[in-house]
C-alpha positions as CSV (number, residue, x, y, z in Angstrom):
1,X,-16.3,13.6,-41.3
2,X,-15.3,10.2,-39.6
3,X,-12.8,10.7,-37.1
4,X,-12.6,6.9,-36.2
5,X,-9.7,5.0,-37.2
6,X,-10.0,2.6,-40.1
7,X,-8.5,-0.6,-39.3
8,X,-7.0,-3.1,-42.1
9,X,-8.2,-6.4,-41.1
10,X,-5.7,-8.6,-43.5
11,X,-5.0,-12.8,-42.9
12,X,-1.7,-13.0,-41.9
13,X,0.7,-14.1,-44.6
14,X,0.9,-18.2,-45.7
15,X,4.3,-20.3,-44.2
16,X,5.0,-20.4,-48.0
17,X,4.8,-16.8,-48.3
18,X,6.7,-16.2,-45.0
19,X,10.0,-18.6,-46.0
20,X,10.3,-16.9,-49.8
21,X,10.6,-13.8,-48.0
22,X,13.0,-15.1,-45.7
23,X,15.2,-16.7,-48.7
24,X,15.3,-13.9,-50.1
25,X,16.5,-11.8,-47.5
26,X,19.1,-14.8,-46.6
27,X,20.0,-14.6,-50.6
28,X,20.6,-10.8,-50.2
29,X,22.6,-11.4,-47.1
30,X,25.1,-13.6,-48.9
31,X,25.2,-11.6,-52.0
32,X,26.2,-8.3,-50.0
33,X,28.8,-10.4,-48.3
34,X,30.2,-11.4,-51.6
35,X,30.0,-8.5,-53.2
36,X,30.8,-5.5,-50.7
37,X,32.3,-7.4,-48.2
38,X,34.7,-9.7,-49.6
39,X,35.6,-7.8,-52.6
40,X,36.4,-4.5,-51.0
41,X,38.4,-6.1,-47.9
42,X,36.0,-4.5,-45.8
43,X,36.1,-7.7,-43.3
44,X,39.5,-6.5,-42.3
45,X,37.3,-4.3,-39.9
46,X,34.6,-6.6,-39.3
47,X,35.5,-8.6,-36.1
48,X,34.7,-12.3,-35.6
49,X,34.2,-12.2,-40.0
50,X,35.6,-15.1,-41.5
51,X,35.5,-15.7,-45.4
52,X,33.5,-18.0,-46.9
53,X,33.4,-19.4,-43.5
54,X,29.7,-19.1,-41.4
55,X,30.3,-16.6,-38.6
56,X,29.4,-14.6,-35.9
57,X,27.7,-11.9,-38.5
58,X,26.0,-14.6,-40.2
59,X,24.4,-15.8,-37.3
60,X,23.0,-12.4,-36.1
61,X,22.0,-11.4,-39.7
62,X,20.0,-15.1,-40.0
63,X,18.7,-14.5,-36.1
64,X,17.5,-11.0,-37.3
65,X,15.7,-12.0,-40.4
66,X,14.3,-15.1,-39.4
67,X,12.8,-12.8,-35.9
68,X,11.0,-10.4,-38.5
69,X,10.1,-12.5,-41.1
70,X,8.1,-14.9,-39.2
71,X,7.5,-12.7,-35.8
72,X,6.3,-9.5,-37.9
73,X,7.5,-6.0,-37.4
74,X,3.8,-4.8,-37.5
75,X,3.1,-5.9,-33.9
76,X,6.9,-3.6,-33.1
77,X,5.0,-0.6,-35.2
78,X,2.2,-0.8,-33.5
79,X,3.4,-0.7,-29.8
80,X,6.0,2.2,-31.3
81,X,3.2,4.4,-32.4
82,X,1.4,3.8,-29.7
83,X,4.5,5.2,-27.8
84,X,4.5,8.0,-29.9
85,X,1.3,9.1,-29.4
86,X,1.3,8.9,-25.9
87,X,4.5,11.1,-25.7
88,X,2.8,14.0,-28.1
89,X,-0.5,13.9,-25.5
90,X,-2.7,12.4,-28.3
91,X,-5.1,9.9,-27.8
């Protein structure tokens, strides 16, 4: 048996690629906000929410998406199961 860790040498993913992605988290964004949000007056409990206004929760969902989108959460999973290894003594 091969003990040795396959790795997946894939090209990282096209700017074209990268922004539909983004879009459509963006679009899913706005969508929960008009949906859940809005309709159900959860923004009462929300602070800094305005509606239909941008705000503070826009900003830190766009921040967020943007950061993984284009940084890529593989280089975060990575370092995280490298953490996890080391904790459980496995090399």
């Amino acid at each position: 048996m091969n003990n040795e860790k396959k790795k997946s040498i894939r090209p990282p993913a096209p700017l074209i690629v990268k922004i539909a992605i983004a879009l459509t988290f963006i679009n899913s964004w706005i969508i929960f906000e008009e949906t859940i949000v809005d309709r159900t007056r959860l923004w009462h409990y929300m602070p800094f929410y305005r509606v239909g206004l941008f705000c503070t929760w826009d900003a830190v969902a766009l921040a967020v998406i943007l950061l993984l989108v284009f940084l890529g959460i593989a280089p975060l999973r990575r370092g995280i199961g490298r953490m996890v290894r080391k904790e459980n003594g496995s090399h």
